[in-house]
C-alpha positions as CSV (number, residue, x, y, z in Angstrom):
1,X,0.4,59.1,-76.0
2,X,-1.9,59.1,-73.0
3,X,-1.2,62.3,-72.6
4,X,-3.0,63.8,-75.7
5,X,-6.4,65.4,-75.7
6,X,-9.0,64.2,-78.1
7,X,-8.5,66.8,-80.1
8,X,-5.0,65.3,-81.5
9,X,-3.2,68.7,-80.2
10,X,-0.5,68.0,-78.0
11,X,-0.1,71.0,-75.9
12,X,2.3,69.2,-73.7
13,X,1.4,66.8,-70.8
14,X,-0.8,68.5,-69.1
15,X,-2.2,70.7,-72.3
16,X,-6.1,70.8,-73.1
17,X,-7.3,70.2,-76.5
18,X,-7.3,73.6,-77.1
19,X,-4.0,74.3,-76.4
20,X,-4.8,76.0,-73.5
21,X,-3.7,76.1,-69.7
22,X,-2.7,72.7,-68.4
23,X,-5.4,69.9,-68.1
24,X,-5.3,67.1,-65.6
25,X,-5.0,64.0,-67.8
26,X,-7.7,62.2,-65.6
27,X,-10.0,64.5,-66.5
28,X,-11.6,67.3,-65.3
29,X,-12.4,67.5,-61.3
30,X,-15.9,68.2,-60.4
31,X,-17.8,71.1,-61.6
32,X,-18.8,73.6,-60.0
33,X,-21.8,75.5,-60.2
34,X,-23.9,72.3,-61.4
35,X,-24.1,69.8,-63.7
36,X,-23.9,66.6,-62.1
37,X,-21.5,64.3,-63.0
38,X,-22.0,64.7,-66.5
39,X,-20.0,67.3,-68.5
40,X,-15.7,66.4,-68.4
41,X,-16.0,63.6,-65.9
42,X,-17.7,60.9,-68.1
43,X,-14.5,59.1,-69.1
44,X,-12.8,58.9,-65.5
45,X,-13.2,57.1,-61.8
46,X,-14.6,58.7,-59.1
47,X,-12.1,57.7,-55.9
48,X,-14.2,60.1,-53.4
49,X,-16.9,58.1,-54.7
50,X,-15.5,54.2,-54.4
51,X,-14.1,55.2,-50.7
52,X,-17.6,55.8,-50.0
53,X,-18.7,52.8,-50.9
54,X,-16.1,50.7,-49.7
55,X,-16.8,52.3,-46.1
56,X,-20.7,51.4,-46.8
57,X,-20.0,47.8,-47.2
58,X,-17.3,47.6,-44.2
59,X,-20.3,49.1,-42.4
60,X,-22.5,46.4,-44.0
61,X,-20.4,43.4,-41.9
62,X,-20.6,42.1,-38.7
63,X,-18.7,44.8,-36.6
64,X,-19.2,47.5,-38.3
65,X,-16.4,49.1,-40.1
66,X,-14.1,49.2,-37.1
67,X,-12.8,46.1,-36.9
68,X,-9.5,46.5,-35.1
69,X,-10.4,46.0,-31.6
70,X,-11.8,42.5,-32.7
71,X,-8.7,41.5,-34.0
72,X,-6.9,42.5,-31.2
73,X,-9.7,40.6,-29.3
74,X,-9.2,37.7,-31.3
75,X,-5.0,37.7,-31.1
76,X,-5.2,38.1,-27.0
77,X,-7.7,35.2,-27.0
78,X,-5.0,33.5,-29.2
79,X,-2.4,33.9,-26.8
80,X,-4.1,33.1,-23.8
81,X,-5.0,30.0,-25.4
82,X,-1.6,28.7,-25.8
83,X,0.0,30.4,-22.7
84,X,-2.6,27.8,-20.2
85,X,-2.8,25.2,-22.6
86,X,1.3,24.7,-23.5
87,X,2.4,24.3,-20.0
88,X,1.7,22.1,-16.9
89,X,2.7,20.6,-14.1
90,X,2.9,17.5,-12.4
91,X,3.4,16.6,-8.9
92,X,5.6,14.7,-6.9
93,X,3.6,11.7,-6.3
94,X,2.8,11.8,-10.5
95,X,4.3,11.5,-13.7
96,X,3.0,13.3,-16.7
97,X,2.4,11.3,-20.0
98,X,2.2,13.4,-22.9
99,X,0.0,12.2,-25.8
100,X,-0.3,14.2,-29.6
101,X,-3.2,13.6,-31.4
102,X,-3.7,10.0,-29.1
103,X,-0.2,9.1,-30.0
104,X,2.3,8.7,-27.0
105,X,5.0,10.9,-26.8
106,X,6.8,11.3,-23.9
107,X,6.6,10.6,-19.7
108,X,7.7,13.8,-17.3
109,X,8.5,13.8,-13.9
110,X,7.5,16.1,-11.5
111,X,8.1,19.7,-11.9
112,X,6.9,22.6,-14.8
113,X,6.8,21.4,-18.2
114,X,5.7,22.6,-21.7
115,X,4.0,21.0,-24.7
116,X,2.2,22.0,-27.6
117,X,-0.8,23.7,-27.0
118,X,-4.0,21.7,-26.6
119,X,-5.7,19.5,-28.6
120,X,-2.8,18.9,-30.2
121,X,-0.8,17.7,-26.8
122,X,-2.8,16.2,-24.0
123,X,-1.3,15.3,-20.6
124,X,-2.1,12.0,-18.7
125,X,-1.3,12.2,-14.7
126,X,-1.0,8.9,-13.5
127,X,-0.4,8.7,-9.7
128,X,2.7,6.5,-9.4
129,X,3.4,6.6,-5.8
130,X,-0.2,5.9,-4.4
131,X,-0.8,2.6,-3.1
132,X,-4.1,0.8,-4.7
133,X,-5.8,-2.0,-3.2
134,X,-8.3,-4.8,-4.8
135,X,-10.3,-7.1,-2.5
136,X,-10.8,-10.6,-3.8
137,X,-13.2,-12.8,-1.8
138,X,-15.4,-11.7,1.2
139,X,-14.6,-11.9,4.6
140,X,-18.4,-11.4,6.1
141,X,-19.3,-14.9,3.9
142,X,-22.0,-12.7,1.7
143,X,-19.9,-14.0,-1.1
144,X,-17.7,-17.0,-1.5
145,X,-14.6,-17.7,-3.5
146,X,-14.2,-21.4,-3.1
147,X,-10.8,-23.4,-4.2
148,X,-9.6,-26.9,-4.2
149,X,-6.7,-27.1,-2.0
150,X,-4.0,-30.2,-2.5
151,X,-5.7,-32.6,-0.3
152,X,-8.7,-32.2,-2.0
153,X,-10.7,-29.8,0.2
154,X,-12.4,-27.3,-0.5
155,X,-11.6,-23.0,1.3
156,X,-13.3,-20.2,1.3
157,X,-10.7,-17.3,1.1
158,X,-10.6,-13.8,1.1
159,X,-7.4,-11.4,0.2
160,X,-6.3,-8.0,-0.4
161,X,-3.8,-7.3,-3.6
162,X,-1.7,-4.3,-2.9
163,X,-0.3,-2.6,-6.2
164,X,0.9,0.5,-7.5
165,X,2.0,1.6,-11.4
166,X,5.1,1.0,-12.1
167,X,5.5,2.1,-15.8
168,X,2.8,4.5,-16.8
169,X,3.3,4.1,-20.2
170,X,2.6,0.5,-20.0
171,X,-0.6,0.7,-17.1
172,X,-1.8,3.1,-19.7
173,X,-1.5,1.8,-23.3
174,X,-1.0,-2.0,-22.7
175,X,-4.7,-3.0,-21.1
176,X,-8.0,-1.5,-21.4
177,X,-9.4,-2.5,-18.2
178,X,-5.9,-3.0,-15.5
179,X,-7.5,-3.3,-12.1
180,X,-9.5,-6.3,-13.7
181,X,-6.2,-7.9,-15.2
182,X,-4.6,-7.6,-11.9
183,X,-7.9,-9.2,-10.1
184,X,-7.7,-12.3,-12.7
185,X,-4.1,-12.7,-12.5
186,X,-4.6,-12.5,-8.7
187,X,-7.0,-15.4,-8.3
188,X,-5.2,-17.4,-10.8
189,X,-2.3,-17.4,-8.6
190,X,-4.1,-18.0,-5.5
191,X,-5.7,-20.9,-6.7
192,X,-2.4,-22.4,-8.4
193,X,-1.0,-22.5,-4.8
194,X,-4.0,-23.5,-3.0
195,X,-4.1,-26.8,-5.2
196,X,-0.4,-27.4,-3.8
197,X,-1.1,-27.2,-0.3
198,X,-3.5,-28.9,2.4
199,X,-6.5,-27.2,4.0
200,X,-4.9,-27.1,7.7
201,X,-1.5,-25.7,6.3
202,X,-3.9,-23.1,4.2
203,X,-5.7,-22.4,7.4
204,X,-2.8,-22.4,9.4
205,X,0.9,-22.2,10.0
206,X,1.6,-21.5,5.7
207,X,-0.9,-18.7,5.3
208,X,1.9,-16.3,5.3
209,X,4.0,-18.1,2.8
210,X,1.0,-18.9,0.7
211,X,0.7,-15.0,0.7
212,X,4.1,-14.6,-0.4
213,X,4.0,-17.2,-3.2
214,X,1.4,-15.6,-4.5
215,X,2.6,-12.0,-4.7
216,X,5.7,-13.3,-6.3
217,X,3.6,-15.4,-9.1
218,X,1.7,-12.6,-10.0
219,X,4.5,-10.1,-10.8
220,X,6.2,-12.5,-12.5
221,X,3.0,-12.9,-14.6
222,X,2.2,-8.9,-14.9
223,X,6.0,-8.5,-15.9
224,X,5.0,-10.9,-19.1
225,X,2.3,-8.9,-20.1
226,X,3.9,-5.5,-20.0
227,X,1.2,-4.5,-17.6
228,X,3.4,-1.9,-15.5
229,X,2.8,-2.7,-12.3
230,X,4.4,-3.6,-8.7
231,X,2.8,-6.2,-7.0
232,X,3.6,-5.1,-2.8
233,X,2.0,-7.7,-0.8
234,X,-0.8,-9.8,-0.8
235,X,-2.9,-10.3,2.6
236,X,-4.5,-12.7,3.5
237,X,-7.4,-11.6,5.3
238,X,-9.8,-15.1,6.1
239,X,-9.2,-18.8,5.1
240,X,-12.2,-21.3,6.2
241,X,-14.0,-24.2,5.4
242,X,-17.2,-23.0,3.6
243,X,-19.9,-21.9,6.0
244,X,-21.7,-25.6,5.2
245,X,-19.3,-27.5,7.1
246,X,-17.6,-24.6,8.9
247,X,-19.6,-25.9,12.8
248,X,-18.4,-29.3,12.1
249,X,-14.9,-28.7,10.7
250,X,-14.5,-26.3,14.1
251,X,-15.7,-29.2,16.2
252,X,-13.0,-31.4,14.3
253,X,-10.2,-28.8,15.2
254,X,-11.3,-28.3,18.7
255,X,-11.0,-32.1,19.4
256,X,-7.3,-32.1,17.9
257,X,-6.3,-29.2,19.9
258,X,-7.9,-30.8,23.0
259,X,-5.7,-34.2,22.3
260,X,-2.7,-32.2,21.2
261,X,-2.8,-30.3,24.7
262,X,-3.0,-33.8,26.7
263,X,-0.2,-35.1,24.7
264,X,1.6,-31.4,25.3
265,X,1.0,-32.3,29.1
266,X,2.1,-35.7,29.3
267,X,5.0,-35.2,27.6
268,X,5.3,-32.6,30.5
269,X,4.9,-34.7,32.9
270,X,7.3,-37.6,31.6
271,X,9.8,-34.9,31.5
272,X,9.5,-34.2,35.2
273,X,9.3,-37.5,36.5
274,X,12.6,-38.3,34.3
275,X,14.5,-35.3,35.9
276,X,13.5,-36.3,39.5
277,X,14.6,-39.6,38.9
278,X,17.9,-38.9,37.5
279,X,18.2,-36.6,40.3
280,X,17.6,-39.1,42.8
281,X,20.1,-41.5,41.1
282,X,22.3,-38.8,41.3
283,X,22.1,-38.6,44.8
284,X,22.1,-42.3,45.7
285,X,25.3,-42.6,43.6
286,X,26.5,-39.9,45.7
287,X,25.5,-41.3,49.0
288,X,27.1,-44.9,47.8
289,X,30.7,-43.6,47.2
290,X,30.6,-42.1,50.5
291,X,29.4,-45.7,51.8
292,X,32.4,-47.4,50.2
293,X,34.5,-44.8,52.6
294,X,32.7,-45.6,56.1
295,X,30.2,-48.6,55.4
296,X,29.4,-48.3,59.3
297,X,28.8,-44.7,59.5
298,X,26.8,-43.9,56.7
299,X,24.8,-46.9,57.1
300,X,23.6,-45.5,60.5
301,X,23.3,-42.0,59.3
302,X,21.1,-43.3,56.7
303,X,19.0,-45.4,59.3
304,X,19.1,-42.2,61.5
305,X,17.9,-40.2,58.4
306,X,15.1,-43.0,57.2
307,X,14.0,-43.0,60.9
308,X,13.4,-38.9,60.8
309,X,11.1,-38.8,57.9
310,X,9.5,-41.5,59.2
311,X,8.6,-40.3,62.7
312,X,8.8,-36.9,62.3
313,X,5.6,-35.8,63.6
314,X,5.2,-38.2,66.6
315,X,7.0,-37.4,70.0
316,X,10.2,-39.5,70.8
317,X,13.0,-40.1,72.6
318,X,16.0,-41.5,71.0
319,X,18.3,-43.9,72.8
320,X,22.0,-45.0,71.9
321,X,23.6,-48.0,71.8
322,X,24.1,-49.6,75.6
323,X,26.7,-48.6,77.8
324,X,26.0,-44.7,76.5
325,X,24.0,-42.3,79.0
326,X,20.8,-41.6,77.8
327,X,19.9,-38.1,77.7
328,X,16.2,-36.6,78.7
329,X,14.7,-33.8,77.4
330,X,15.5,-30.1,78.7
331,X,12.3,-30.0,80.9
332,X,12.4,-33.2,82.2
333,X,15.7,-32.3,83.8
334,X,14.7,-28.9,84.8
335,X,11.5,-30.8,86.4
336,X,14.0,-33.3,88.3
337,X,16.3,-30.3,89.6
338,X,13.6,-28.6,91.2
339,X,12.6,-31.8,93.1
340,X,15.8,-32.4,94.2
341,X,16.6,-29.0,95.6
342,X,13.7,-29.3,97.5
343,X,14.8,-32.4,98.7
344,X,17.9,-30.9,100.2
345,X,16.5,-27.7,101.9
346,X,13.9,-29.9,103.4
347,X,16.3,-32.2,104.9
348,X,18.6,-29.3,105.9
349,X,15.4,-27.9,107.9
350,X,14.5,-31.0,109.9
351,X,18.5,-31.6,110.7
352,X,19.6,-27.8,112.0
């Protein structure tokens, strides 16, 4: 039995070997009044003893022996960490692309949103509804971008692509380098419809359409790639000849505007000559039907008439046909009045 002394006896559980008083089966506690640890306590641990120890080696670590504030220290950090880093939020003119461990997961929309805590999740922001623009060509003639247009001329243009994403996922994950996709798909379209038209409808009247041809042509070839991205407008911003020919190409375009101005004001002036003279056989066809009524009477109004424009600035006296009295002008008979009253109050005076 564990109980029993060395002696064999067994004095009960907690008996000595002498059959004495009760023993504590561990053995004997200290001693008192010397001895060391020698004496009973050979056989048994010391626990006084091993706590001290065990506190001299906690004392022995980093921190000391107190190492509860670190570990509260360490769970706050903890939870700071993945309170900031498990949510975000996107804005309205964004979209949030969520990627775990460079894997894509998911696309938010605006608003407050959670996620696992970084680096596991990362968040991509993307702005969706900003407007980008790419300049291709120059429009001070530093440098060129020379095509062949369908009359086989050559034209220095300049233009400004006008995009925004469209599918983040896509502008993202589907091309390395996007703004230089778009600028290559952009000039292939340009110059695929600048070889099907001529230099003065590329210079001129079909710019705009041009434009539009092109913007359509390159979303339709963005769209086959997957690129995610809206093609708005294309402008363009200059179309010449290149700057080696540009003085005589402008002389060349000033002398067809100069010819198609004199034609412009010839076929001005045929117009009005035309109008006049279908206004004057208007009235002649007029003035004939009333002939056919009264031959005699128009014929002499139209002789009186002819006769006016004629001698319209000279003096004159008109007389009628014989047999008519002739009428004088209003001072001629006033003049001719006075003489003859004068006539009569003299002759009254000499005959009282």
């Amino acid at each position: 039995m564990p109980w029993q002394n060395n002696n064999g006896g067994s004095g009960g559980p907690w008996g000595s070997g002498d059959g004495g008083g009760p023993r504590n089966p561990w053995g004997s506690g200290p001693q008192r009044g010397g001895g060391g640890s020698g004496g009973g306590n050979k056989g048994g641990p010391d626990f006084d003893e091993f706590i001290r120890r065990s506190q001299e080696r906690l004392r022995a670590l980093p921190g000391g022996g107190n190492r509860t504030p670190w570990l509260y220290i360490l769970l706050g950090a903890l939870g700071l960490w993945i309170l900031f880093t498990s949510f975000y939020r996107v804005d309205a003119q964004e979209r949030g692309v969520v990627v775990r461990f460079g894997k894509y997961v998911e696309t938010t929309g605006p608003g407050l949103h959670m996620k696992m805590p970084a680096p596991i999740d990362t968040v991509i922001k993307p702005k969706v509804e900003a407007v980008s623009t790419i300049d291709i060509g120059a429009s001070d003639g530093a440098t060129e971008n020379l095509m062949l247009t369908g009359d086989q001329n050559i034209i220095d243009i300049a233009y400004t692509v006008r995009w925004k994403i469209k599918d983040p996922e896509q502008f993202l994950f589907q091309f390395a380098e996007p703004e230089d996709t778009i600028r290559e798909v952009g000039e292939s379209a340009m110059r695929a419809e600048i070889s099907a038209a001529s230099l003065n409808a590329a210079i001129g009247p079909q710019r705009a359409q041009i434009a539009e041809q092109v913007r359509i042509r390159m979303q339709e070839l963005l769209d086959s790639y997957r690129s995610g991205v809206d093609v708005l407008g294309v402008d363009i911003k200059q179309a010449d000849p290149p700057a080696a020919v540009d003085a005589a190409f402008k002389d060349v375009s000033a002398a067809q505007q100069n010819a198609q101005a004199y034609l412009n004001q010839a076929r001005a002036y045929s117009q009005q000559l035309i109008a006049q003279a279908q206004g004057e056989a208007a009235a002649f066809d007029a003035v004939y039907a009333q002939y056919r009524l009264a031959p005699e009477v128009t014929r002499k109004r139209m002789y009186l008439e002819t006769m006016e424009g004629v001698l319209s600035k000279v003096d004159k006296t008109i007389v009628d046909a014989p047999g008519v009295a002739s009428y004088l002008p209003l001072s001629e008979i006033q003049r001719r009045a006075a003489q003859g009253n004068a006539g009569a109050a003299q002759q009254q005076a000499t005959n009282p």
